[in-house]
C-alpha positions in Angstrom: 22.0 -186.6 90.5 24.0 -186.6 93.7 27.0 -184.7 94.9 29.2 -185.3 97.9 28.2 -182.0 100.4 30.3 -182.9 103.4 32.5 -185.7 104.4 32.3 -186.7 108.1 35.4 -187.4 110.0 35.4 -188.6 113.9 37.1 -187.3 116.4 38.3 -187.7 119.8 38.6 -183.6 120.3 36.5 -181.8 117.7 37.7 -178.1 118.8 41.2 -179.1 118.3 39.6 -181.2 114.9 38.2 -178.0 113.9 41.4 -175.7 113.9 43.9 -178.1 112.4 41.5 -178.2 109.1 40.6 -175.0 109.1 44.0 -174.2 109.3 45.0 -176.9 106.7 42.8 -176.3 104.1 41.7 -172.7 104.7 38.0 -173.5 105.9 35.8 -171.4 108.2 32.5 -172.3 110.3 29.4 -172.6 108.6 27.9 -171.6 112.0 29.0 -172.0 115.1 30.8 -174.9 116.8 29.2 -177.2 119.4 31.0 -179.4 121.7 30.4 -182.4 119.6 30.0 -181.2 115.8 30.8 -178.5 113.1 30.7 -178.1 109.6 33.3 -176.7 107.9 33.3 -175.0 104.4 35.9 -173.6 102.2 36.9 -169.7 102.9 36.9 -168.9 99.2 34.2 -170.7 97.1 32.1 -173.6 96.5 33.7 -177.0 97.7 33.2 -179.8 99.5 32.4 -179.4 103.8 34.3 -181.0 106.0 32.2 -181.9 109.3 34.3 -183.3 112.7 31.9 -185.0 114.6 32.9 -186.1 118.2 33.8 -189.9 118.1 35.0 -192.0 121.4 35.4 -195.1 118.7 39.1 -196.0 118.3 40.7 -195.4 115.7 41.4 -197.9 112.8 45.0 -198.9 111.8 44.3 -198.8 108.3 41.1 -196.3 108.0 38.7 -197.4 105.4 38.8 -194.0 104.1 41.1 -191.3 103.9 41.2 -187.9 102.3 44.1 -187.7 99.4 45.1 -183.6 99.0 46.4 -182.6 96.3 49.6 -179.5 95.8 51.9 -178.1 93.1 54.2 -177.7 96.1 53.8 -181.6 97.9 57.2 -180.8 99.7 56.2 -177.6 101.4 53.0 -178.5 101.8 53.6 -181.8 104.3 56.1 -179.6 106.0 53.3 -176.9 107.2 50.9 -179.6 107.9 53.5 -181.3 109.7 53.9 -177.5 111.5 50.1 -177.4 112.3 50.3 -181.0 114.0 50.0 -183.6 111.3 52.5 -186.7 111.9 54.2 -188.4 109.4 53.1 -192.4 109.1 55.5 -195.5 108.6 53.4 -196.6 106.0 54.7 -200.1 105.0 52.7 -200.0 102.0 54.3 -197.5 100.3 55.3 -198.6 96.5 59.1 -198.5 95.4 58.9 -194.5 94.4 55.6 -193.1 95.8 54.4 -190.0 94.6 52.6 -189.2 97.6 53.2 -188.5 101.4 51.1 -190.7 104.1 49.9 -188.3 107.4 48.2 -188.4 109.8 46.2 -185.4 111.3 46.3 -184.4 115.5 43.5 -187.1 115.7 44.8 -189.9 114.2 42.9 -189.8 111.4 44.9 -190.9 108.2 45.0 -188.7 105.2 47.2 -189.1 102.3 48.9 -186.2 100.8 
């Protein structure tokens, strides 16, 4: 059987990567930073990593994948990522009454919420 450990993101800035998820989704370092990679790992319990990875490709206008976060609070919640430097997306795919919030995090990287 397999499990999903980590999911790898790129990014153009992976210090600035680093503190907008940890601050997000209340991660810490597995170890120490490096210029170009850390893993990320929830503060309180087992969960999945999260690992920016230093990337100089350009981002894609509709990412092949995304991460979809889930909240009892969806209002509140988009408004502090928003805070912490997430940016809203014209998203012309939206359906007639969505029940979810397209974002995109400080390095571009699309995440639905």
């Amino acid at each position: 059987m397999v499990r999903i450990g980590t999911v790898v993101m790129g990014a153009s800035d992976v210090e600035r990567a680093a503190a907008f998820w940890k601050a997000a989704l209340r991660y810490t370092e597995r170890e120490p930073a490096t210029d170009d990679w850390v893993v990320l790992v929830p503060v309180e319990g087992p969960g999945v990593g999260l690992s920016p990875g230093r990337s100089v490709t350009p981002v894609q206008e509709v990412p092949r994948v995304h991460l979809d976060l889930y909240s009892d609070t969806q209002e509140a919640e988009v408004e502090r990522l928003v805070g912490l430097g997430a940016e809203r997306v014209a998203w012309e795919l939206y359906p007639p009454d969505p029940d979810f919030v397209v974002l995109a995090d400080p390095n571009t990287s699309d995440y639905r919420f």
